[in-house]
VOGU-3710 file (C-alpha; in Angstrom, 3 decimals, decimal comma):
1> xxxxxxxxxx> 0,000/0,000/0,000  2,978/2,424/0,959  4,717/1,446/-2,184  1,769/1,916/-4,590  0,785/4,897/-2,855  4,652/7,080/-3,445  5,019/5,637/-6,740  1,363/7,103/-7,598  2,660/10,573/-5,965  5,230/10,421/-8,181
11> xxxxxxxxxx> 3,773/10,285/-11,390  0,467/12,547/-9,794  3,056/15,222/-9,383  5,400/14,751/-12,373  2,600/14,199/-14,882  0,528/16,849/-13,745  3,835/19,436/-14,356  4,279/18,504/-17,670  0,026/18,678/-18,478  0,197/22,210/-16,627
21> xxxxxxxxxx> 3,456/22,789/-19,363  1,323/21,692/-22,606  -1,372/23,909/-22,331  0,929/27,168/-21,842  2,883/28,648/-24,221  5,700/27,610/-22,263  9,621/28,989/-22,966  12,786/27,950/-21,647  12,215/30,013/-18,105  8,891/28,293/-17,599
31> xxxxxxxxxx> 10,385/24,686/-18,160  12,900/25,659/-15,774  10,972/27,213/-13,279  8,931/23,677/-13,365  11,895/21,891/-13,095  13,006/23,377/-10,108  9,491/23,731/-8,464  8,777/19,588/-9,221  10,409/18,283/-5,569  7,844/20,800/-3,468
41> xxxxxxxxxx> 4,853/19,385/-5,796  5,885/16,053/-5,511  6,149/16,279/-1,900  2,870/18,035/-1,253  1,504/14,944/-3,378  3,072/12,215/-1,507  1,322/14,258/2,146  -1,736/13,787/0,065  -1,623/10,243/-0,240  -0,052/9,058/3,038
51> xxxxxxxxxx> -0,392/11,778/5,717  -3,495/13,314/5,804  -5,065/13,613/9,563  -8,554/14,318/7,927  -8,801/11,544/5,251  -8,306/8,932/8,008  -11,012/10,858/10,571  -13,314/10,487/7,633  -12,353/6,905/6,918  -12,145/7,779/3,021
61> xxxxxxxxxx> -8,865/6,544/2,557  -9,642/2,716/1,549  -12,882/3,700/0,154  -12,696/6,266/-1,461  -15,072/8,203/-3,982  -13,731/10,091/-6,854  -16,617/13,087/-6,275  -15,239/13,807/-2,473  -11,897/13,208/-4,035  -12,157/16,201/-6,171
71> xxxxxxxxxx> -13,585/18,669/-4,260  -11,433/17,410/-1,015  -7,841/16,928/-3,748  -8,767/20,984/-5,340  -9,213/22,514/-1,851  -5,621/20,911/-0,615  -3,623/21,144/-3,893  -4,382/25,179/-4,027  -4,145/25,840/-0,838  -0,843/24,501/-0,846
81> xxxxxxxxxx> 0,281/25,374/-4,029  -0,822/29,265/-2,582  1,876/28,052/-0,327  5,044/28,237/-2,349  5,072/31,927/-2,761  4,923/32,530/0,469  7,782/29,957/1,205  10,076/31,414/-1,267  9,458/35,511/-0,169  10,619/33,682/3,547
91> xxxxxxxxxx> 13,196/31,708/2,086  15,293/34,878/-0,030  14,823/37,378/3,341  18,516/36,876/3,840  19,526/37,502/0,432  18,977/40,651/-0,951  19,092/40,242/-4,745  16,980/37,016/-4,637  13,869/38,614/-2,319  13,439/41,476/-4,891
101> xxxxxxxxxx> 12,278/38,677/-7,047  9,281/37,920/-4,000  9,251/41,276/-2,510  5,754/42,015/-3,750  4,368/39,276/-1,923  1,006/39,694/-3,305  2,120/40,790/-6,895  3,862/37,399/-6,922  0,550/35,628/-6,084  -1,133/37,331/-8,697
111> xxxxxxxxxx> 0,871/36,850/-11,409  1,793/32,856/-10,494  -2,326/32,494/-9,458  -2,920/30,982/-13,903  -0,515/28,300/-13,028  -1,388/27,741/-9,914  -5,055/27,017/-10,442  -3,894/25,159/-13,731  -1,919/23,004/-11,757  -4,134/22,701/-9,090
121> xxxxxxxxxx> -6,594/21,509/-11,410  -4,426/18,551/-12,611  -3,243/17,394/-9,397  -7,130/16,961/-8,395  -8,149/15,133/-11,072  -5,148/13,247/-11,656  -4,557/12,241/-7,914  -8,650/11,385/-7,421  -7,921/8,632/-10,663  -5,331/7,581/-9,131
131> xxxxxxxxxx> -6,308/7,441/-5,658  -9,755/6,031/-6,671  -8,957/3,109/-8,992  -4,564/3,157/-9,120  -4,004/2,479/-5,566  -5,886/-0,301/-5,328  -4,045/-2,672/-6,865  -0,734/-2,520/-9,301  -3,062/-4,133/-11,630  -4,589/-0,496/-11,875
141> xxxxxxxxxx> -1,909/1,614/-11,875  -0,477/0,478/-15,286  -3,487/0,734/-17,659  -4,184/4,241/-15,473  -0,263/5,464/-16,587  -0,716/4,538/-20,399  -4,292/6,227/-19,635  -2,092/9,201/-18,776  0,105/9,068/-21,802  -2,583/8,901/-24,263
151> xxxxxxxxxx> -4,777/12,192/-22,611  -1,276/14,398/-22,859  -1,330/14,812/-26,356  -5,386/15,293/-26,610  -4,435/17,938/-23,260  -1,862/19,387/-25,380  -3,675/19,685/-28,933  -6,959/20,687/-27,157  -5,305/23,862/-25,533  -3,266/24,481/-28,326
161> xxxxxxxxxx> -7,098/25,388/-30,407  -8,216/27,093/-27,580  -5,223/29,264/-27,860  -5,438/29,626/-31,102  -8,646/30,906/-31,111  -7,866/33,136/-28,271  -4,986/34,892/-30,160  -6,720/34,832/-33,333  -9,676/36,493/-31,039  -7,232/38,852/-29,498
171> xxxxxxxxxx> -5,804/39,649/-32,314  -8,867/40,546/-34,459  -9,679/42,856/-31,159  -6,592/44,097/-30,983  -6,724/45,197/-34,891  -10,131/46,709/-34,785  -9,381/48,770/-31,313  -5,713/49,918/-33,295  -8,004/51,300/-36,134  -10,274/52,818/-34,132
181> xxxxxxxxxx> -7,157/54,574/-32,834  -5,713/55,304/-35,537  -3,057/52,266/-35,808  -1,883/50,341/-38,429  0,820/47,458/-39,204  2,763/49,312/-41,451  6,557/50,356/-42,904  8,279/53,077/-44,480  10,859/52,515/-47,165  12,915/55,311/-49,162
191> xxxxxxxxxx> 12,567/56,106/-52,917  14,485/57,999/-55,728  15,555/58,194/-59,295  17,601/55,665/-60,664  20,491/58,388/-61,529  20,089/60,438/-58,102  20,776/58,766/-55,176  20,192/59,936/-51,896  20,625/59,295/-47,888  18,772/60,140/-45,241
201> xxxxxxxxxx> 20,519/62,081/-42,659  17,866/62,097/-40,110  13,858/61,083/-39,858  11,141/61,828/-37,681  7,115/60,595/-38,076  5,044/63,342/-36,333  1,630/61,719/-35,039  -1,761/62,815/-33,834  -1,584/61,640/-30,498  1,471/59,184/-30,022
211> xxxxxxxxxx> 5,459/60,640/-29,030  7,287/61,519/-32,811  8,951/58,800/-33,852  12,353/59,122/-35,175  13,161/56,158/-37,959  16,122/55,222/-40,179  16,086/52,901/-42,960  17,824/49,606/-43,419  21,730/49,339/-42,448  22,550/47,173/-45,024
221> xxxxxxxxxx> 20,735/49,385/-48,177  20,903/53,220/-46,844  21,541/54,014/-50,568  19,260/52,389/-52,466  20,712/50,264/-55,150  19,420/49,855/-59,126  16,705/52,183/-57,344  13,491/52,475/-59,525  11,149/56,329/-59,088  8,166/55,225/-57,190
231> xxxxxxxxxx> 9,570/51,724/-56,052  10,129/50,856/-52,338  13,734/50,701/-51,607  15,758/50,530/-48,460  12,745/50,485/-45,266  12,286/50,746/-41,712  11,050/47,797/-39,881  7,424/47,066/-40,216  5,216/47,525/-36,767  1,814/48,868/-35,383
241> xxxxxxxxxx> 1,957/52,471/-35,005  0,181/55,633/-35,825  0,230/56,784/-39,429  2,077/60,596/-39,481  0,365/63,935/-39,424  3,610/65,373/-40,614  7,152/64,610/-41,318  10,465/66,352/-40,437  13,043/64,718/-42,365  16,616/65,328/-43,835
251> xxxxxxxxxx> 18,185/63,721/-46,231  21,545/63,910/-48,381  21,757/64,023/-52,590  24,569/63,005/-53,777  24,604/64,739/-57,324  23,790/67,444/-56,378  25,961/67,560/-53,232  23,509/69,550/-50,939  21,041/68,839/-47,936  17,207/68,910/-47,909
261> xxxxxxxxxx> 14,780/69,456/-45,154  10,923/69,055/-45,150  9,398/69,717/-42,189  5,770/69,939/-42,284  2,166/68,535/-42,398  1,131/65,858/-45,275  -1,852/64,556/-46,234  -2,857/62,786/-42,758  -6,464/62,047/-43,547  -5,999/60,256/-46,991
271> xxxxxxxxxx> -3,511/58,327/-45,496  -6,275/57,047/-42,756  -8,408/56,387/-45,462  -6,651/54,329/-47,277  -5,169/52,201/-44,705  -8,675/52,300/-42,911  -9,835/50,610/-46,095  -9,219/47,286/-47,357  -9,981/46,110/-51,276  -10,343/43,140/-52,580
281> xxxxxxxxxx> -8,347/41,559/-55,573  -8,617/38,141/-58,155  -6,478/36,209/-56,540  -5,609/32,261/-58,181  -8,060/30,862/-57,073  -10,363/33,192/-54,597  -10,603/37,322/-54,369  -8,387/38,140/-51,905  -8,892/41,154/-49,465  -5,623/43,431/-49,730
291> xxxxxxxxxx> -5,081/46,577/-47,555  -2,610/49,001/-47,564  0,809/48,587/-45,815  3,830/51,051/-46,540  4,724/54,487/-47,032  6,978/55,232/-49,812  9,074/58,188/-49,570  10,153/59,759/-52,968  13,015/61,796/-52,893  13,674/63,784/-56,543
301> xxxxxxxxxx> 16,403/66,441/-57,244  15,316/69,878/-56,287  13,854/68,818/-53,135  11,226/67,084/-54,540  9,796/64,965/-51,908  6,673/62,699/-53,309  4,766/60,313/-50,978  3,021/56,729/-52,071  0,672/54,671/-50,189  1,212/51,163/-50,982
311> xxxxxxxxxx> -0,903/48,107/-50,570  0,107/44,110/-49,784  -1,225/43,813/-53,433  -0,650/45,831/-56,626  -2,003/49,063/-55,821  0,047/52,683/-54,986  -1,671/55,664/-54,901  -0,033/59,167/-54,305  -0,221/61,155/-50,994  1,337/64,473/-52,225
321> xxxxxxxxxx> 3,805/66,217/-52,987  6,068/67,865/-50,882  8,932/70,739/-51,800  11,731/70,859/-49,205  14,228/73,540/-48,691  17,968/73,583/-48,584  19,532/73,445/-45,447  23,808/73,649/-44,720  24,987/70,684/-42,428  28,458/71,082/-41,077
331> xxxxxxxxxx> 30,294/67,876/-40,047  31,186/67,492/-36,820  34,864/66,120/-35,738  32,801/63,232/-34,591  31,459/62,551/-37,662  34,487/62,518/-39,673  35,501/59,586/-38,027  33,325/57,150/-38,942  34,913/55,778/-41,753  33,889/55,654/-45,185
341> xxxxxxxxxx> 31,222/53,128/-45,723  27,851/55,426/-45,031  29,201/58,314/-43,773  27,683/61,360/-46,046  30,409/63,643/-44,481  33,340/61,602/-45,935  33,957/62,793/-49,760  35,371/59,051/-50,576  31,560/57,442/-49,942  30,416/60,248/-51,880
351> xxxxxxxxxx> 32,062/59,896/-55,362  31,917/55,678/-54,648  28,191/56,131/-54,473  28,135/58,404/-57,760  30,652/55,792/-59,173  29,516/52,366/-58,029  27,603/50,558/-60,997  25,519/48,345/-58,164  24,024/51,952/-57,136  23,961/53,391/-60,658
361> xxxxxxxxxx> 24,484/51,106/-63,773  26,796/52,212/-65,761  24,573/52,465/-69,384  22,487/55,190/-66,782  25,934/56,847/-65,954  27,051/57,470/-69,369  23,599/58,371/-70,046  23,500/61,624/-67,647  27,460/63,045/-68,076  28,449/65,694/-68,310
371> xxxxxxxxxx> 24,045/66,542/-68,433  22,414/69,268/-66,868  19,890/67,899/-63,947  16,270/67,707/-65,259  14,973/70,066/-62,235  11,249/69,697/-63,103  10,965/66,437/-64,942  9,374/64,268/-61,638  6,967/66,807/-61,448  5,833/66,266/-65,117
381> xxxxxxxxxx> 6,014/62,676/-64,860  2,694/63,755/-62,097  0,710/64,943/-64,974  -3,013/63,881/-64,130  -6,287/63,824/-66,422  -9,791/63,459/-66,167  -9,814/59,579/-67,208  -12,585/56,947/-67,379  -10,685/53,851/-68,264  -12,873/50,651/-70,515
391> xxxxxxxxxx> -12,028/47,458/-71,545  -14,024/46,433/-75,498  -13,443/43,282/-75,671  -14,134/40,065/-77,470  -17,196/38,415/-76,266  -15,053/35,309/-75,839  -13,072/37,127/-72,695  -15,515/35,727/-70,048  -12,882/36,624/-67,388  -9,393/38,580/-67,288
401> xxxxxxxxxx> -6,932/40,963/-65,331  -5,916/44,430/-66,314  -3,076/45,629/-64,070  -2,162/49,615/-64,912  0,972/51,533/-64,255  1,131/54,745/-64,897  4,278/57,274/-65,448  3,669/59,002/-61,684  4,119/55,967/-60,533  0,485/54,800/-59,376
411> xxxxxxxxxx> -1,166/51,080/-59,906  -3,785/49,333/-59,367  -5,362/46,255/-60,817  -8,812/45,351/-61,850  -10,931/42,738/-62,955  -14,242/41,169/-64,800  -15,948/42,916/-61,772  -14,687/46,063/-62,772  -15,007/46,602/-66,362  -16,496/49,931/-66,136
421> xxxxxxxxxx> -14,765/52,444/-63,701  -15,560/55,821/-63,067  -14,156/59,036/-64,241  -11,212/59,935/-62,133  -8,474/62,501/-61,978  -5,429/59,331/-63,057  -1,876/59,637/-64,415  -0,906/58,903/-67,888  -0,140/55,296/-68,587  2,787/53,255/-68,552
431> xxxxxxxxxx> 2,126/49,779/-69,013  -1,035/48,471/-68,768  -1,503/44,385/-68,944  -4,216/42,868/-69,430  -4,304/38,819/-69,392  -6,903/36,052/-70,118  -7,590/32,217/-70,881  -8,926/31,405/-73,935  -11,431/28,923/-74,993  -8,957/25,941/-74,991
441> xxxxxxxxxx> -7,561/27,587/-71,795  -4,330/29,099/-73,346  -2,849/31,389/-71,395  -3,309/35,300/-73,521  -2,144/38,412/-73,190  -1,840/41,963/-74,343  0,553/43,972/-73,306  0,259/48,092/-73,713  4,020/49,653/-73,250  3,658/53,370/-73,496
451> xxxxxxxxxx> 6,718/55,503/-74,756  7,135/58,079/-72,550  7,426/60,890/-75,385  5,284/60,049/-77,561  2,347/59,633/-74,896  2,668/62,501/-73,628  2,984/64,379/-76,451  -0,360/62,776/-77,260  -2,043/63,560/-74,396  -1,203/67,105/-74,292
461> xxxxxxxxxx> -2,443/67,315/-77,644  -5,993/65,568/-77,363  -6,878/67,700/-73,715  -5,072/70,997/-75,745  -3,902/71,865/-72,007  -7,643/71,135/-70,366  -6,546/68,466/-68,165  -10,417/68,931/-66,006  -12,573/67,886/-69,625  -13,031/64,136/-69,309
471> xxxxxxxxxx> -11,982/61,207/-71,881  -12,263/57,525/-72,167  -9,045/55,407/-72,051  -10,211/52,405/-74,350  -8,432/49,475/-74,380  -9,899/47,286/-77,519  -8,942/43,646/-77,631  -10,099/41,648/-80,666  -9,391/38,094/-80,263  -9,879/37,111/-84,128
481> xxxxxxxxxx> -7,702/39,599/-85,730  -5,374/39,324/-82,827  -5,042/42,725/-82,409  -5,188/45,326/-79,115  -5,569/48,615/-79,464  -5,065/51,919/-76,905  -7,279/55,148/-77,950  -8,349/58,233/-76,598  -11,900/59,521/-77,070  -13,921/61,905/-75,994
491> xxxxxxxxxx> -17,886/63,273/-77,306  -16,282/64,665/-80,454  -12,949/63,147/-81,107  -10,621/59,906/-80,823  -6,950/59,208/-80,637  -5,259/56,089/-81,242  -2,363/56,130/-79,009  -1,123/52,258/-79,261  -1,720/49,453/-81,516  -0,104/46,136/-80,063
501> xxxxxxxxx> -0,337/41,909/-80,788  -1,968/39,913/-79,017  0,176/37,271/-76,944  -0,722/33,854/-77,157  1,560/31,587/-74,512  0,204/28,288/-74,589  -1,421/26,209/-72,535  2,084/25,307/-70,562  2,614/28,788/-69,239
//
């Protein structure tokens, strides 16, 4: 009876550690903690089942009933689980750096009180088994252990749904209550013209309610490399925070070997909007909902500083655009002694970022020498009209994707959903792609690459310079002749601006 009755403390006490260590998301500290903890437990289970004044007065001990044993194991486990705190603020009173772990006797309590009851829980109902059926006979207490073994891993993959759920609960809460406030998961990443690099020399975010935030991007890439107008480049590291009423940044360009500041209010409540608003796009198989993620920072020559919104899918649309003012830096000794890699004061890193080929190919460096700057041009490239863009096309197209790019550097994509979209105040296009399946489920294409020139020049010409008088932007696709087709019109007039082939890639695309 002795014998059966340790050996069942033992694996009470040990098995109901490693139950109480499944259903938390338990790290290294936690483990240990048990670890350490297991001797008192194990002890407190063996005065369970051998030295208990009150089991014997009530004579439950041989007899016993696994209803008392429950309510009688729950009362004793907690009570002296509620114990260990206590014993360990006594224990450390002579030690100075260990009792400022227990000092706050009751903060201690609350914050071990989840585990406690947890554990409490499985010592009852592990102990009133075992006590009930286990201790009877050894005959028991081996189909009772494998009993154990096989309720572990339904323990652990039961609480590992419930917490599941719980964080997937918390996390939808959290989300809403973060838009409600004006918080979103979101990055900034820096911008510029493939010929003009830049670095930032300092950054701040400026929020509504929130402290300023002050944010540099990436170590590895704070010149952007083969850098793209428009596209994100070197970033800060993506979090929840507030989006910015207003930036005060500095940054460093390299041609033109001078210093830019912007300090001032953007466009705060289109920025909310956006992000406060998620779309949907055609995914592979399903729509999937998109939102918006990232703020791209444009920085152009002249202090042109242009901000993007960018979504998780293929969408950008333009903030504003910001002019910034020249500002004189001097270096500080400090800051001469840096070395060269990054440091904007150190005139080596400044012709080995106008000279590396990584930063600016060389095709694009031969291009600009010995060139005047084109002060202006990035503005021009924001050259908006009063656009309706259609889709004509071949009654065969049951379904397709059109994804637009246009020259300021705005996208978006649309679908079979979509074929008629309102008149809107849109850049001039790029490249616009639109892509189908056929009747024998080839995979077909046409793909609408506007020269930059030439388009505008076009466009310039058809609004003669009245950018508010609205047009159609009609993209014709005739499946039999094979032929697309890009063209202006308005009430009175047409342009054709493109004529392009159809693509047909095969059914193994």
């Amino acid at each position: 009876m002795i014998l059966r009755a340790t050996v069942s403390a033992f694996l009470v006490a040990i098995i109901s550690l490693i139950a109480t260590l499944l259903v938390q998301n338990a790290d290294l500290n936690l483990v240990y903690a048990a670890f350490c903890c297991s001797p008192y437990f194990i002890v407190i289970a063996l005065v369970y089942f051998h030295f208990n004044f009150f089991r014997k007065k009530l004579k439950v001990l041989e007899k016993a009933k696994f209803a008392f044993e429950l309510g009688y194991g729950f009362l004793f486990y907690c009570l002296f689980s509620l114990l260990l705190p206590v014993l360990l603020f006594l224990s450390t009173l002579g030690d100075e750096y260990e009792h400022r772990l227990y000092a706050d006797l009751g903060g201690v309590i609350k914050e071990m009180f989840p585990l406690i009851l947890t554990l409490s829980i499985f010592l009852t109902f592990f102990s009133s088994v075992i006590i009930t059926w286990a201790v009877k006979s050894w005959k028991y207490l081996v189909p009772t252990l494998l009993g154990y073994l096989i309720l572990l891993p339904i323990v652990f993959a039961f609480s590992t749904t419930i917490r599941e759920f719980n964080d997937l609960r918390e996390e939808r809460l959290t989300q809403e209550d973060n838009i409600r406030e004006g918080r979103y998961k979101w990055f900034c990443a820096m911008s510029n013209p493939t010929a003009y690099p830049v670095q930032l020399y300092n950054g701040r975010f400026i929020f509504p309610k929130d402290e300023d935030y002050e944010f540099t991007f990436s170590e590895g890439n704070i010149v952007n490399y083969n850098a793209v107008w428009g596209q994100a480049g070197g970033g800060t590291y993506e979090q929840v925070m507030s989006l910015p009423k207003a930036l005060d940044i500095t940054w460093y360009s390299f041609a033109e070997d001078v210093f830019y500041r912007m300090n001032g209010a953007i466009d705060y409540d289109k920025l909310r909007t956006l992000f406060s608003t998620p779309y949907q796009e055609k995914g592979t198989t399903k729509t999937v909902d998109e939102h918006y993620n990232k703020v791209i920072l444009g920085f152009a020559p002249g202090g042109v500083l242009v901000i993007w919104a960018t979504g998780t899918g293929r969408r950008q649309v333009e903030i504003g655009r910001y002019q910034a003012e020249k500002v004189t830096i001097k270096a500080s000794d400090q800051s001469k002694e840096n070395g060269n890699y990054g440091n904007i004061f150190n005139q080596e890193w400044r012709e080995q970022v106008l000279s590396d080929t990584s930063i600016i190919p060389s095709d694009v460096q031969e291009a600009i020498a010995n060139k005047p700057i084109p002060y202006g041009y990035w503005d021009k490239l924001r050259t908006r009209y009063s656009l309706q863009p259609k889709l004509v096309l071949s009654a065969d197209i049951k379904t397709f994707d059109a994804d637009f790019e246009f020259y300021n550097a705005e996208r978006f994509v649309f679908d079979e959903r979509l074929r008629d979209m309102d008149m809107a105040s849109r850049g001039i296009p790029k490249d616009v792609y639109i892509k189908w399946y056929d009747q024998h489920n080839n995979r077909c294409a046409a793909r609408f690459l506007f020269d930059e020139t030439e388009t505008f020049k076009n466009f310039a010409s058809f609004f003669n310079d009245k950018k508010d008088i609205g047009a159609v932007l009609e993209f014709n696709v005739d499946t039999k002749t094979k032929i697309a087709t890009a063209t202006l019109r308005n009430d009175t007039e047409s342009k054709l601006l493109l004529k392009t082939e159809v693509i047909d890639y095969g059914e193994h695309f």
